[in-house]
C-alpha positions as CSV (number, residue, x, y, z in Angstrom):
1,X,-7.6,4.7,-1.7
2,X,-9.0,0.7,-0.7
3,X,-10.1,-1.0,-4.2
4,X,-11.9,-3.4,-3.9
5,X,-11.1,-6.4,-6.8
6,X,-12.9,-9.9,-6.7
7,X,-13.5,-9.7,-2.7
8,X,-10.1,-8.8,-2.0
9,X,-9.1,-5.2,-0.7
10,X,-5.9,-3.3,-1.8
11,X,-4.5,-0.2,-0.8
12,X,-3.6,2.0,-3.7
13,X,-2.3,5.5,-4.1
14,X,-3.5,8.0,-6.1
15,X,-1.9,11.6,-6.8
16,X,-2.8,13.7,-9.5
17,X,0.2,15.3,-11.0
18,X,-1.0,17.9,-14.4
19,X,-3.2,16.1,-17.0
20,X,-2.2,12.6,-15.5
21,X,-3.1,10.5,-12.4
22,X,0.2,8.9,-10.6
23,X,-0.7,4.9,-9.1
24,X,1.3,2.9,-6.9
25,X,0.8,0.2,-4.6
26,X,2.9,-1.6,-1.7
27,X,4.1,-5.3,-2.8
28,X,1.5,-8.1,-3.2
29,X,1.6,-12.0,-3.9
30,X,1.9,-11.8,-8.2
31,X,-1.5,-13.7,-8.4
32,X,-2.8,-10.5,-5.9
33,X,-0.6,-8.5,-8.1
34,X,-1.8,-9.2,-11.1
35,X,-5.8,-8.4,-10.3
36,X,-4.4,-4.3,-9.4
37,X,-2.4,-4.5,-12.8
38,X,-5.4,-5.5,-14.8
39,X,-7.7,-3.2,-13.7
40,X,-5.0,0.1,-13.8
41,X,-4.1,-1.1,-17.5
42,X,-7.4,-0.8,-18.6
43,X,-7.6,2.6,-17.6
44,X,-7.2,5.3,-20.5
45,X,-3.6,6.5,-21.2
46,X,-2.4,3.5,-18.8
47,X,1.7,3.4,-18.9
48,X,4.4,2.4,-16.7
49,X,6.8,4.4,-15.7
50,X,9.8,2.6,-15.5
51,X,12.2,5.4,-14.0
52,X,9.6,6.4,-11.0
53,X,8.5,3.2,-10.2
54,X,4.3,3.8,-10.6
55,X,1.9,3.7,-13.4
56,X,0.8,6.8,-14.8
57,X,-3.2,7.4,-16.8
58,X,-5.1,10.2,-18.0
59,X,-7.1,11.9,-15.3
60,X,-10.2,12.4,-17.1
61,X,-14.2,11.8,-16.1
62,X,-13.4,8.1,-17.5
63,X,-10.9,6.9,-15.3
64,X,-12.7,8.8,-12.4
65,X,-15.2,6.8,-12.8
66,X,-13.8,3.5,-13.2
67,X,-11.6,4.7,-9.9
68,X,-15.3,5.0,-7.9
69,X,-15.9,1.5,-9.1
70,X,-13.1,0.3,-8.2
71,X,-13.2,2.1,-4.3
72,X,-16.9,1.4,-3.9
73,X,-17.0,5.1,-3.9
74,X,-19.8,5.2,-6.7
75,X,-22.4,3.9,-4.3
76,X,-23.1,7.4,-3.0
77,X,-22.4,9.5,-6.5
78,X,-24.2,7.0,-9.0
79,X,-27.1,5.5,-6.9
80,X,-29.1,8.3,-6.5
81,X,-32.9,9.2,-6.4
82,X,-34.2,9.3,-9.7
83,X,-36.2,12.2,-10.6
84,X,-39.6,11.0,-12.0
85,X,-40.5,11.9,-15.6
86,X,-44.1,12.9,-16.4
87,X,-46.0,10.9,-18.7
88,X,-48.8,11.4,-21.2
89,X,-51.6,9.4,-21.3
């Protein structure tokens, strides 16, 4: 998966393993680094896992989300039509 963080694009990898959502990424500059780190930390349950090498978070509707964000993927779920609502004059 490609997020895309203050015009830059990284490639990230994503598996879902149980209750929990496994990241890793290839190795980047620190400054380049640190951008991926910030925005996986804030994700809920966020922890390193020191033994396997890759961050580990909660999958849940939450970090979904901010994952859709984060790929540009929430252009085509979130912008949608909106259905108008009838009103009373």
């Amino acid at each position: 998966m490609k997020f895309y963080i203050n015009n830059k694009i990284f490639e990230v990898t994503i598996n879902k393993k149980g209750k929990h959502l496994i990241l890793s990424w290839p190795f980047y500059r620190p400054e380049d680094r640190q951008l991926i780190l910030d925005e996986v930390r804030a994700l809920q349950g966020a922890r390193w896992e020191p033994k396997e090498k890759v961050w580990k978070a909660d999958a849940n509707e939450r970090n979904q989300y901010t994952l859709n964000i984060l790929s540009r993927e929430a252009a085509n779920i979130y912008d949608k039509e909106l259905n108008p609502f009838p009103f009373k004059k």
